[in-house]
Every structure is written in C-alpha cells, then in structure tokens.
N, C-alpha and C positions, 0 to 999 in steps of 0.2 A: 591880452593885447590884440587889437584887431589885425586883421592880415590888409588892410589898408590903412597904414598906419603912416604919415607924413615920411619924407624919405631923412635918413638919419643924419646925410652931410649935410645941416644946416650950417651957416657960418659957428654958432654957438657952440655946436658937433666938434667943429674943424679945429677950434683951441682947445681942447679936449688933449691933455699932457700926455696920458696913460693912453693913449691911441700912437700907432705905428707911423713914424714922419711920412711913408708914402701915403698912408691914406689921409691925412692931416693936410697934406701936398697937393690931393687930389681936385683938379681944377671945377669951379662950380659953374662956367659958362664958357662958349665956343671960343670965347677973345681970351682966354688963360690957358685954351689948349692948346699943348705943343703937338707940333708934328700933325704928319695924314694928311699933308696940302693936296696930294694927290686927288681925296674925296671932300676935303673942310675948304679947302680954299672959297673965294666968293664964286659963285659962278657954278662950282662941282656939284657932283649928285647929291652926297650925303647932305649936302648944306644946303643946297634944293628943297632936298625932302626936308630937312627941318624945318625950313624957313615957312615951307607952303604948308609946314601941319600934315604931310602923306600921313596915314591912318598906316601903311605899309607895312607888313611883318619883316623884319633885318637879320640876315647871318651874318656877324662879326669875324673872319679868320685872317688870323694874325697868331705870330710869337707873344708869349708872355711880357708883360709889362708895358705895352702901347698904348693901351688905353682903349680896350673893350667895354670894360664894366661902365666906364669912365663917361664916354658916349654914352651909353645907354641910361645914367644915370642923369646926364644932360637934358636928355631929349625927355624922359620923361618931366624934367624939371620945364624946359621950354612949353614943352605941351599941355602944362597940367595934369597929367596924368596920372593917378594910382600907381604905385611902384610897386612889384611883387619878386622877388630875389629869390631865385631856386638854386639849390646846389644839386647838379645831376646825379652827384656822388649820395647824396641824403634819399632825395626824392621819391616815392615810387607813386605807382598808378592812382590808389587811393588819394592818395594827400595832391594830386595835379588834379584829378576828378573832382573834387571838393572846392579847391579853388577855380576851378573853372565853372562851376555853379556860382561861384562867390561872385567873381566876374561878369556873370550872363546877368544876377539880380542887380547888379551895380550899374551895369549899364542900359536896363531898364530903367533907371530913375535917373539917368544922365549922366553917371562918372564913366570916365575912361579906365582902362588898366590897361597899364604894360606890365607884362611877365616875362622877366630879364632870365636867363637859364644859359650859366656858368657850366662849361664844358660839357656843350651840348651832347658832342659826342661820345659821351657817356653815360646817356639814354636807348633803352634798347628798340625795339623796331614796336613794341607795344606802348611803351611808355612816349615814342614821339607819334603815334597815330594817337595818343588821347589828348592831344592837342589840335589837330586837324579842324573837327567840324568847328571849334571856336575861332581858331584862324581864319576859316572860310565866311563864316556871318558874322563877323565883328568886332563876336565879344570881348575878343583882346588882342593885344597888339604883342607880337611874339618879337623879343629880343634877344638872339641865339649868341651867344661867343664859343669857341670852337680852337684850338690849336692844330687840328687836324683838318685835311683835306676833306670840304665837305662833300663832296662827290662818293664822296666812299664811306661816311661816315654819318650821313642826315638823308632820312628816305628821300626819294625823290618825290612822291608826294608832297611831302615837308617843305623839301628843299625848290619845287616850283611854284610856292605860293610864298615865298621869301628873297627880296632881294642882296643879293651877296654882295659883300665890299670887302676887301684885301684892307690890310693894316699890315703897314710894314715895318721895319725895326729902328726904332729911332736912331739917328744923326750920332758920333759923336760930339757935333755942335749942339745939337739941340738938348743931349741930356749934360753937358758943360752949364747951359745955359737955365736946365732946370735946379742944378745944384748949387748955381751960385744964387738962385731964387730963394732957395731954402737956407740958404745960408742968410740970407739979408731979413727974412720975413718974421717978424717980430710975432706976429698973430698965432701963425701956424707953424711955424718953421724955427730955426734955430739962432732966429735975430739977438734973441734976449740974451745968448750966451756970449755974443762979442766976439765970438770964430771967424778966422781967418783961413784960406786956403788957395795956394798958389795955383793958378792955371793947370799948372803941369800936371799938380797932385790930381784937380777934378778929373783932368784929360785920362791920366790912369785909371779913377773910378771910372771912366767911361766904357775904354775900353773895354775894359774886367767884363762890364754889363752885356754887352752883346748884342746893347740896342735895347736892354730891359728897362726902363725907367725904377719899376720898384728895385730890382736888383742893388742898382746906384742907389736909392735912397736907403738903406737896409746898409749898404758900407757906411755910407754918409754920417749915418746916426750914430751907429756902431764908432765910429774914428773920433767925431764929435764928443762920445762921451766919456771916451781914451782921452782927451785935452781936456774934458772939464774935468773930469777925477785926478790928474795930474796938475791941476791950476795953472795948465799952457792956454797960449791964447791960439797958437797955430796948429794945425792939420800938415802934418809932414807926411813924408813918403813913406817912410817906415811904419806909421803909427796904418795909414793906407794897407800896407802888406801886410802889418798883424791882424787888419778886420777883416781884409780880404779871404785870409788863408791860403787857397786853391781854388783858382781858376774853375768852376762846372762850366762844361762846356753844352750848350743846347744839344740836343741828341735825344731822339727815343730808335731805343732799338728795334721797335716794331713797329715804326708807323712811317709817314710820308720823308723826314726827314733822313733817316737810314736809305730811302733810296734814291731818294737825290744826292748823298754823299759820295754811295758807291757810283752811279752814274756819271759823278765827277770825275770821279779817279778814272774809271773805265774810261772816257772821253779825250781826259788828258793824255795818258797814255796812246790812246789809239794816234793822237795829233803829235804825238812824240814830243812834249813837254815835258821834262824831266823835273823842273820846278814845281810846275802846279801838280806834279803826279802824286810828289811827295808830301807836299803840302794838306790834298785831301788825306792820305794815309796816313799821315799825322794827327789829322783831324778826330780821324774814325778812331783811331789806335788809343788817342787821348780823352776820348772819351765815352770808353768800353766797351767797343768794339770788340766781339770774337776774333782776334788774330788768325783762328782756323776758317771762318768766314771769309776772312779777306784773302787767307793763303788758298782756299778756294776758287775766288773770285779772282786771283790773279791769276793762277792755272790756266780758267775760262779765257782769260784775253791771252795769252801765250797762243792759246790754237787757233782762237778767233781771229782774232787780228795781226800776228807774225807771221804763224803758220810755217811752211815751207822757206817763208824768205831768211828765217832765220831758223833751221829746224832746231840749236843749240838752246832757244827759247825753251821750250818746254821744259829739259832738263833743268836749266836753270831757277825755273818756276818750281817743279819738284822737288829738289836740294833744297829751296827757302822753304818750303815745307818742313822737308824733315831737319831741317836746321833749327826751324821754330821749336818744332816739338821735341828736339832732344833738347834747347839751352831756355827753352820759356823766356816769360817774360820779367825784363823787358829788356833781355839780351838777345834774344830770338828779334826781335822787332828791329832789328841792323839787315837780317838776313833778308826778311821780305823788303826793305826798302833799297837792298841791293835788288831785287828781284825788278820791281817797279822800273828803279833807274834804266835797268838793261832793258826793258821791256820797250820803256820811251823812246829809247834812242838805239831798237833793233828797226831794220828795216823793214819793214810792215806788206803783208798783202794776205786778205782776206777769200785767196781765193778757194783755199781746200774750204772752208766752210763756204759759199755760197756756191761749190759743186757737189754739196754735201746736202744742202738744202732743193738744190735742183734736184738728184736724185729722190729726194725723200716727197718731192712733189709728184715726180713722173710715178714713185710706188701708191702713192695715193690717188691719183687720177686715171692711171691707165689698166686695162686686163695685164693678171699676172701669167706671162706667157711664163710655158714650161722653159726648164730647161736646156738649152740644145744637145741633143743627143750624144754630140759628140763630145761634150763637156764632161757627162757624166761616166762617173767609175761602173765595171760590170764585172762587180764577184760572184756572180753565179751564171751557168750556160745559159739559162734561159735569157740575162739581163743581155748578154751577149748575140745572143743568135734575133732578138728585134733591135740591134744596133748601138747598144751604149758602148759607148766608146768609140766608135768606129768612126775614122777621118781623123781621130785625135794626132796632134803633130806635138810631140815632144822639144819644149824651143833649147834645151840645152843640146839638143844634136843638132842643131843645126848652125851653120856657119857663123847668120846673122845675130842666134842668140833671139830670133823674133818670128814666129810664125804666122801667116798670111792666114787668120784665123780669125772665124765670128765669134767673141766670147758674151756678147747683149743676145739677149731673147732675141725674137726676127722682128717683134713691135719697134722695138728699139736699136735697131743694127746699127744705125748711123748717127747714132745719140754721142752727143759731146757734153762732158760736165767738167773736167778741171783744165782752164784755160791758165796757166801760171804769168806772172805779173814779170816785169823788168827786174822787179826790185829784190835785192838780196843774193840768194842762191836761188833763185827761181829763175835767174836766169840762165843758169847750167843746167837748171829741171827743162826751160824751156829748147835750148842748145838739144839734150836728149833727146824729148819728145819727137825732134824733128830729125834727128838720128834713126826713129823707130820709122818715121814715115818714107824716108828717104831706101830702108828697107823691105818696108812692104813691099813698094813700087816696083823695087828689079823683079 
C-alpha cells in the first residue's frame, strides 16, 4: 500500500458498520464541526489559515476527544493534500526519515503532504529534530496533536517553526448536540436502529465525557446496543449507568494536569474557600492521586500560608497524616479533608515564610560574617582568653527576661525579617514583639 494513499474517511469509509460510531461520526468538513469557535469561527485564525491555503506547520493541544485528528484530517482534505498518520507510540527515526524522503520526491513533482503525528509528545528530542530540516524548506506540512503542555514537551526548535492553537473541552451542549446527531443519522450513525433517548439521559452521557466527544460516543453505542439486544426502542438511565460503569476522571499523574490540580487546591485554601478546597481534593483523591502527596502538599500550605496565625494548623496537618496512614484508603481520605477544611477557614498569614525567604536571600547575597564573639561558647582557655563568650548576658537572669544584645553578625545588626500580620494569634505574636522592644529601650 502506498504511504500516499487517499485518506480513508471517505463518505463510503463512514458507513462502514464494523468501525467505532466516533469515528463513523467523525465530521468531514468545517460546517459539521462542533465546537473550537474560539479558533473555527469565520473570521478566527485556524479558519484563516484554512481558508487562505497557509502551507503553516500546526501544534494541536487540547484534552482527548475535541477533535485533533479531526482538523487535521480536514484541512488536509480542504487542501488537497497527502495525508500521512504517525503514531509517536509506533514510530521511530528510520520509518520518519524514509517518509520524509517520500515527501521531499512528492513534492518535487507537485504533491503536497501533510504528516499528522498523534501524541507528539511522545517523540523524543531526536525523533522531533528529524523532522525539522523538512519543516523548514517545505517539504511537508507538520500536524502535531499533543495532550501535553507543549512548552515542555516539543523542542523549541520544533515548536517555533509551528503555530500553536489551544482546543478546548467540548460544551455540555455541544456534545448533547452531537449525540442527538448520531442518534438521527441513518448513514453513519444509529438512525436505522429507531433509538430514542431523552435529553436527560444524553445530558448524563455528557457529563460522564468531560468534554470528550469520543468518550460520549463510545457510551452511546455501548447503551444503543443494550436497547437493540433487548428489542427496546429507548435509551434509559440505567441502561446509561450499566455502559458507563465508573466515572475516569481526566488526570495524568505526571504531567501538566496533576499540577494545575494541586495548584487549585493550594489557591483555594490559601483564599479560604472551604468548597472549592474540597472539591479539588476530591478531584485528585478520585482520580489516583497519592493521598501521601497530597497529605504532603497540605503540610506545605499549613506553614506556608497559616503559619503562626494559626500555629494549631500544622498539628492538624500532621494528625491527617498519620490518620491517613493508620486507616488507608478510603477512610483515611475523611482525615485529610477535615485537614483542608480547617486549613481554608484558619486565619491565614504568610509571614514566617516570606521572613524565611528574606533570610535565605540576605544568606545568599551577602559576606557570611563570623559569628559574634559574644555568641559563641568557650570550652577551652585558649577559646576564652581571645574572647568567646565574653559580654554574653544570660536573659533568664535578668528582670526583663530580654537582653539588650546583638545576636545578627555586625553586616546584618539591624536586619528585620519576621514582621507578623493582624491575623489569628499573630496578633499576640505581634502584642509580644512589642513587649521585647518596649524592654530593650529602658
């Protein structure tokens, strides 16, 4: 079979029984596709570039089931263009290099190619430089999709000679809107079977989806062929739950999405949202999340963000630890979201940490002055007789409990780092403070 071989959704393709209804579904021009108004609309970039023919190499990033491939399969279609389908997962250097000859003689005698390349981001830093020089003089028109942040994920070399378009997660309405399509459409869809399905039900496949269109279509079918083996005419809600199963929730534990999760929760708590706190931590938790991670990551915002105004926070932070780890999951998972709650709605001030940070700046920038003399202990005569110790004032003998003592190097005598906030018991910290000054002074 040649590697320029017509692209396979012909309409003829598309009634093809024994093919999956997403891709049977899969829209063959800009006016059948849903969603991406943001860049499809009249007037927007992506629809620009179609329209005027850009030759342009494209980075596709977006969640699963938006319609990546989908565009890409468009445009080559609008374009006339060669259609060339990489899987990054299959691929390696040889088989890109070969086709990229294939391309250079193709477009010697006038054919276009576009090389569409499915989770680009899992091409290594050699495998997307052997696309480069072909990128750069012509020979082919790179069409990248991506679920990952491609900043972090597509060389920069790569990635400045590609214009990037965001794809975002379809509407409730709009994947309502695609499943009542597949439900009517005779051709490619499940017109012939005479299925019915009530608003509510598809609104449930919606949600389930995530904003996935294949997702929805994949129940769809699934629930469709629960009513046709049954000789129902209707798609109920239960028949819905049996396709569905369990809820997956979008999540990679090791990529872009795990930290914008935690980011969330960190954010909410810090704004002392009790709702949204719990909400992410539900999120993460239900979708397999290390609970030792997060009872980590809550620790961190105990000191970060309460700090002193609630010094009880930590302890509390600590206990959902070991609460987790003595009762697991997913009774343990009560403890850390008592943890959160309190966290949300303790009084908040971050100031030990950003006096923490002050210091850890002034160690890095400035000479590390000795010790002062008087600071330091003298076990031996000699340590004694050039002066350690000597001046040292012991504050429990003395009245105030505070001695009128330099305890910063002499760089730093008059260096201030933890200023305490109004908020919590930081204001008894700060009542104190001014107690000690109030004593130096006599």
């Amino acid at each position: 079979m040649s590697l320029f071989a017509p692209l396979p959704d012909s309409r003829a393709a598309m009634r093809d029984r024994t093919r999956p209804l997403a891709d049977r579904m899969r829209p063959a021009s800009l006016d059948e596709f849903v969603g991406q108004e943001h860049i499809l609309a009249p007037g927007k970039p992506l629809r620009l570039q179609i329209e005027r023919d850009d030759p342009g190499s494209i980075l596709f990033w977006g969640p699963p089931g938006v319609g990546k491939t989908t565009l890409a399969k468009i445009i080559a279609r609008v374009t006339k263009a060669d259609f060339i389908e990489f899987s990054a997962v299959l691929a390696g250097i040889k088989e890109i290099k070969q086709v990229m000859a294939d391309a250079q003689k193709a477009r010697e005698m006038g054919t276009r190619t576009i090389i569409f390349v499915d989770e680009i981001h899992r091409f290594n830093k050699a495998q997307q430089d052997a696309f480069l020089p072909y990128v750069e003089n012509g020979s082919i028109r790179l069409i990248g999709a991506t679920t990952e942040n491609p900043s972090f994920e597509v060389i920069s070399a790569l990635l400045s000679r590609c214009r990037v378009y965001v794809l975002n997660p379809l509407t409730e309405n709009q994947i309502v809107s695609l499943l009542q399509r597949a439900l009517a459409d005779n051709e490619r869809g499940l017109g012939n079977l005479h299925i019915t399905a009530p608003e509510n039900v598809l609104r449930t496949i919606a949600q389930y989806s995530d904003g996935d269109a294949r997702s929805a279509y994949n129940v769809l079918e699934i629930a469709a062929a629960t009513v046709a083996e049954k000789k129902q005419s209707e798609i109920t809600s239960e028949i819905v739950a049996d396709a569905m199963q369990r809820k997956l929730l979008r999540y990679d534990k090791a990529g872009e999405e795990h930290y914008n999760l935690i980011s969330a929760l960190h954010k909410s708590v810090r704004n002392s949202d009790p709702d949204a706190a719990l909400y992410w931590l539900v999120r993460m938790l239900e979708a397999g999340e290390d609970p030792m991670y997060l009872a980590r990551r809550i620790v961190r915002m105990a000191v970060e963000d309460i700090g002193l105004a609630s010094p009880q926070a930590l302890a509390v932070t600590l206990a959902a630890r070991d609460a987790f780890d003595f009762l697991g999951h997913p009774e343990g998972d009560l403890a850390l979201a008592q943890a959160v709650v309190y966290l949300a709605l303790a009084p908040k001030s971050n100031a030990v940490y950003t006096a923490y940070c002050d210091a850890q700046q002034d160690v890095a920038t400035t000479s590390a002055d000795p010790v002062p003399l008087h600071l330091r202990n003298a076990p031996t005569g000699l340590m004694k007789a050039i002066g350690y110790g000597k001046g040292y004032q012991y504050a429990h003998d003395l009245e105030s409990k505070v001695a009128d003592m330099q305890c910063l190097p002499d760089n730093l005598k008059d260096r201030s780092y933890y200023h305490p906030t109004n908020e919590g018991y930081e204001r008894e910290l700060q009542k104190r403070m001014e107690e000690i000054k109030k004593a130096l002074n006599k």
